[in-house]
PASEBA-1860 file (N, C-alpha, C; in nm, 3 decimals):
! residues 108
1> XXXXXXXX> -1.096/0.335/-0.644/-1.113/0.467/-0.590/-1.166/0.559/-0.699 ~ -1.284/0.554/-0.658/-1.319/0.663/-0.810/-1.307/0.844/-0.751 ~ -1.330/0.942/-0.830/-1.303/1.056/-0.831/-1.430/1.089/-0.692 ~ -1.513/1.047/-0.706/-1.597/1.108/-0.548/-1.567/1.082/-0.464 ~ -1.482/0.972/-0.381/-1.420/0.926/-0.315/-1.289/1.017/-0.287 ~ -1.250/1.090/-0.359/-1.071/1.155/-0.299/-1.051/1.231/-0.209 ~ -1.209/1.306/-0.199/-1.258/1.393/-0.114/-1.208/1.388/-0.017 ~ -1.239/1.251/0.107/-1.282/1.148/0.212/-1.146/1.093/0.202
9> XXXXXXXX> -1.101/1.079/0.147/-0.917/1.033/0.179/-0.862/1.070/0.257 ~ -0.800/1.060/0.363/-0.634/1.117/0.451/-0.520/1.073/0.301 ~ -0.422/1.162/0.395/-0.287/1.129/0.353/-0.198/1.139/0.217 ~ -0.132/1.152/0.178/-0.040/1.200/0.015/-0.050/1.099/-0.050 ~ -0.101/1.165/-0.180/-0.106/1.059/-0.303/0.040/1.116/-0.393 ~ 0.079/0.975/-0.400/0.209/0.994/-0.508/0.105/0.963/-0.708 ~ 0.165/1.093/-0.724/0.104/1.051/-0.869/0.139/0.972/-0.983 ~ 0.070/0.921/-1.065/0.108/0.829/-1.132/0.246/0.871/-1.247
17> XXXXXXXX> 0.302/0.990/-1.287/0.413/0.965/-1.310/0.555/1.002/-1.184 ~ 0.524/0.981/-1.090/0.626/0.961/-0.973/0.632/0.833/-0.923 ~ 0.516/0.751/-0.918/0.504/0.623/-0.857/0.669/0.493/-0.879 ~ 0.658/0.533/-1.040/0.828/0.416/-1.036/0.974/0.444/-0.969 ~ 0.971/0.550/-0.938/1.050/0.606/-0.881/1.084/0.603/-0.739 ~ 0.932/0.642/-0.690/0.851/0.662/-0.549/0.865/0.473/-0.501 ~ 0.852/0.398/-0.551/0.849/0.221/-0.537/1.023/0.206/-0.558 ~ 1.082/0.291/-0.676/1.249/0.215/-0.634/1.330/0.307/-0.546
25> XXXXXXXX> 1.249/0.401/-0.514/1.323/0.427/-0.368/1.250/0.384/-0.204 ~ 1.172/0.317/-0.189/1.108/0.268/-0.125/1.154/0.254/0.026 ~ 1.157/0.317/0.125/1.230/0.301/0.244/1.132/0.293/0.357 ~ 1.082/0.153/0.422/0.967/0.201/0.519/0.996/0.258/0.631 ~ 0.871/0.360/0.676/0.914/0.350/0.772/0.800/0.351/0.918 ~ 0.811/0.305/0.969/0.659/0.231/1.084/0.616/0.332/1.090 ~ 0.601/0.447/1.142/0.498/0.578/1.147/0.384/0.606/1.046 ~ 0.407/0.561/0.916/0.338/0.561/0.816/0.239/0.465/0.783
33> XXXXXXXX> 0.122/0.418/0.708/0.102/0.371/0.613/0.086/0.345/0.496 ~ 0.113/0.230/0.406/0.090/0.275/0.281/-0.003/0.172/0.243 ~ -0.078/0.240/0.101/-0.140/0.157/0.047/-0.167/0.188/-0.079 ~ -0.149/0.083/-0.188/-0.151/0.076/-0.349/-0.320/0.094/-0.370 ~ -0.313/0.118/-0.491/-0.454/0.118/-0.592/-0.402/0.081/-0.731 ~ -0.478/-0.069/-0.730/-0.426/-0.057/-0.844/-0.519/-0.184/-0.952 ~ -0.552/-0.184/-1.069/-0.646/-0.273/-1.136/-0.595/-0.356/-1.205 ~ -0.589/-0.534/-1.195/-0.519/-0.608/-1.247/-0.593/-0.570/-1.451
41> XXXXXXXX> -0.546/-0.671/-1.531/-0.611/-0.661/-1.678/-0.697/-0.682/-1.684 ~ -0.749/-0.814/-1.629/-0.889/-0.877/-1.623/-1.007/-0.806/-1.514 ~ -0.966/-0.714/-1.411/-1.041/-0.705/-1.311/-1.134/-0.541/-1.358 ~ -1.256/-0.546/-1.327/-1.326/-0.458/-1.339/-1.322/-0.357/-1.292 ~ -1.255/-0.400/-1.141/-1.333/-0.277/-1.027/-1.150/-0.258/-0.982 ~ -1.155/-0.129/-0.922/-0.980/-0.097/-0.840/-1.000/-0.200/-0.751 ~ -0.843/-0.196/-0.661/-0.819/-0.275/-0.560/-0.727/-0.189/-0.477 ~ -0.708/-0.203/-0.337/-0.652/-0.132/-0.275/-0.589/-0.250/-0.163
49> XXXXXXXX> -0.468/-0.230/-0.137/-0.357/-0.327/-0.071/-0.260/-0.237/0.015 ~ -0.235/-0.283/0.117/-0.164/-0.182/0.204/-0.028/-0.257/0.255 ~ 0.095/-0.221/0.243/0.246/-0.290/0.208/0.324/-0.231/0.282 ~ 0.394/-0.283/0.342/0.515/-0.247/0.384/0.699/-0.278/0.333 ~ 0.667/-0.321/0.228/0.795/-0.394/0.182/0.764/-0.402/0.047 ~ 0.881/-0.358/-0.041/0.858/-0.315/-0.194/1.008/-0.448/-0.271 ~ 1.021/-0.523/-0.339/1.071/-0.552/-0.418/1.057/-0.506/-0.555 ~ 1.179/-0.466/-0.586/1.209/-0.414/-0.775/1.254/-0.564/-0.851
57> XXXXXXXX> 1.147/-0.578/-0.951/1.195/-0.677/-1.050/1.232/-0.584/-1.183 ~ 1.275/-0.716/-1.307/1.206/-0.622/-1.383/1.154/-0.553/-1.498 ~ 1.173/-0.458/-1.587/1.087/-0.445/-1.641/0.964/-0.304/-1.592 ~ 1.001/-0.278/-1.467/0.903/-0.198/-1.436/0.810/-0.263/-1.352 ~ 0.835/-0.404/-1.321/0.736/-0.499/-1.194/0.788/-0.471/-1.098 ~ 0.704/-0.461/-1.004/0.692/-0.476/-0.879/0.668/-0.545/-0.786 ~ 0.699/-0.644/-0.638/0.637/-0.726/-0.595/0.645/-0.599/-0.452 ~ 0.491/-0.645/-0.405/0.448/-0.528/-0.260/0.390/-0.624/-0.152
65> XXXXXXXX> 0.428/-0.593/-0.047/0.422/-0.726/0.009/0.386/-0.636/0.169 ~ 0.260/-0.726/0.260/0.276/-0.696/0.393/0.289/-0.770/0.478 ~ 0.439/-0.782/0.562/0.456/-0.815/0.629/0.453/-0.772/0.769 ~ 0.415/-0.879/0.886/0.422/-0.929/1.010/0.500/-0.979/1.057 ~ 0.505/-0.898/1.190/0.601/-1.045/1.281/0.571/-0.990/1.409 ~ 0.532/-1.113/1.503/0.503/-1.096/1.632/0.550/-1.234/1.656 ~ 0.618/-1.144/1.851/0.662/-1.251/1.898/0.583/-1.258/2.022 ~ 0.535/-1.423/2.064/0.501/-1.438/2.167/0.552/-1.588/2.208
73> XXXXXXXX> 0.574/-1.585/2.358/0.659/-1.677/2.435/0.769/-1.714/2.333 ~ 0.860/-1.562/2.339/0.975/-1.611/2.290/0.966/-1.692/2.139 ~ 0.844/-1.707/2.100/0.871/-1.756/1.952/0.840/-1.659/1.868 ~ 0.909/-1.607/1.714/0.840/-1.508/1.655/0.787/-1.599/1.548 ~ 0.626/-1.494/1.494/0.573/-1.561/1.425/0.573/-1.451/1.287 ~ 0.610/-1.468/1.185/0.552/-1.409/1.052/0.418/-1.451/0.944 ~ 0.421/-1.357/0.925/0.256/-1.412/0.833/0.281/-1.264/0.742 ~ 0.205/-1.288/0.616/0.147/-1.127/0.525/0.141/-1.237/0.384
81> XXXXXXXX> 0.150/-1.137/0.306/0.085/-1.104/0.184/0.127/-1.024/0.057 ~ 0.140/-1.127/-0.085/0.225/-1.047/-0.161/0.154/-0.977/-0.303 ~ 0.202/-0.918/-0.371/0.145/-0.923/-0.484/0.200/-0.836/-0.568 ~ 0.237/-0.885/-0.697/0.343/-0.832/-0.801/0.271/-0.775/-0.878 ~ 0.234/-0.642/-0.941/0.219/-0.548/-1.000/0.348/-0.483/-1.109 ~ 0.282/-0.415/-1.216/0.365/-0.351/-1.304/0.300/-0.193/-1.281 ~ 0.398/-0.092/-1.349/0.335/0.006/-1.356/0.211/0.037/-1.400 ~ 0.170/-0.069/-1.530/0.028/-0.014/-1.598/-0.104/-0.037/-1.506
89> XXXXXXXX> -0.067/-0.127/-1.417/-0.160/-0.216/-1.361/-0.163/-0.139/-1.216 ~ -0.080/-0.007/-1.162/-0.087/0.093/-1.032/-0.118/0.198/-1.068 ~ -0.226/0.244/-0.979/-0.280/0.395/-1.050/-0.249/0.483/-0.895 ~ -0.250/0.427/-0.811/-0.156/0.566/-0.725/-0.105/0.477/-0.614 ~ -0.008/0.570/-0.529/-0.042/0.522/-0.414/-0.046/0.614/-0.315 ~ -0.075/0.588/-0.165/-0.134/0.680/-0.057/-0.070/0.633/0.065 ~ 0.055/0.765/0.091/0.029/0.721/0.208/-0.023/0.795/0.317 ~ -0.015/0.710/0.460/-0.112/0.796/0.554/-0.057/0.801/0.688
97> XXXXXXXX> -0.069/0.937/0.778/0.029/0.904/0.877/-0.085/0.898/0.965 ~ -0.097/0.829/1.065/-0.248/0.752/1.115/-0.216/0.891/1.217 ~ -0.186/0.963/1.254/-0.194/1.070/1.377/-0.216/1.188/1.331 ~ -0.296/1.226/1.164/-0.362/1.301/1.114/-0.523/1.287/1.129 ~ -0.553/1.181/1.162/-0.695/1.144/1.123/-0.722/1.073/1.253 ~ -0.841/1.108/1.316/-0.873/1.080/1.453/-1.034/0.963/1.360 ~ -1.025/0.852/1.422/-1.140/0.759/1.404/-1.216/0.707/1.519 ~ -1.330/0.673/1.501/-1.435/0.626/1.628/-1.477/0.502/1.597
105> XXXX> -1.425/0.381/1.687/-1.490/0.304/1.669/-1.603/0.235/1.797 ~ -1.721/0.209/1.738/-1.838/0.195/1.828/-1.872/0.017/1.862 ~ -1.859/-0.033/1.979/-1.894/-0.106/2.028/-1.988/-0.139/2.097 ~ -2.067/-0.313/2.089/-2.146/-0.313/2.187/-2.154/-0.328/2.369
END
């Protein structure tokens, strides 16, 4: 997310000295979304990941994780996605309450 981009954003950015705090109090809750920014050591470019579920390790790590679960015919199914971060390696996060921001999507 570079600085021309913040413009064009929805939703509250927690700043980077609130973020450890903002992650160990972590309480989801479905109305919301969230989503990290954050640049591993090796990686060039940001990354952006959207979580619903925060584990505290530690040290200041983090594991952020999105999880699923849908049930159909009575079976539930889970599926998502994890990924452990430290503070140096998160540069904000955002969340967004999707009933601020009206979107269009165009079909054929």
């Amino acid at each position: 997310m570079s600085d021309e981009n913040k413009d064009d954003q929805s939703g509250h950015v927690v700043g980077q000295e609130q973020i450890a705090r903002y992650l160990e109090l972590f309480n989801y809750n479905d109305h919301y979304e969230y989503y990290v920014t954050y640049q591993k050591k090796l990686q060039t470019s940001l990354k952006e990941f959207q979580f619903n579920n925060v584990k505290n390790m530690l040290d200041h790590c983090f594991v952020l994780a999105m999880h699923d679960e849908n049930i159909y015919d009575a079976i539930c199914y889970y599926n998502g996605a994890s990924i452990e971060l430290n503070l140096v390696e998160i540069r904000s996060i955002r969340v967004v309450n999707p009933d601020e921001y009206a979107f269009v999507v165009y079909t054929d």
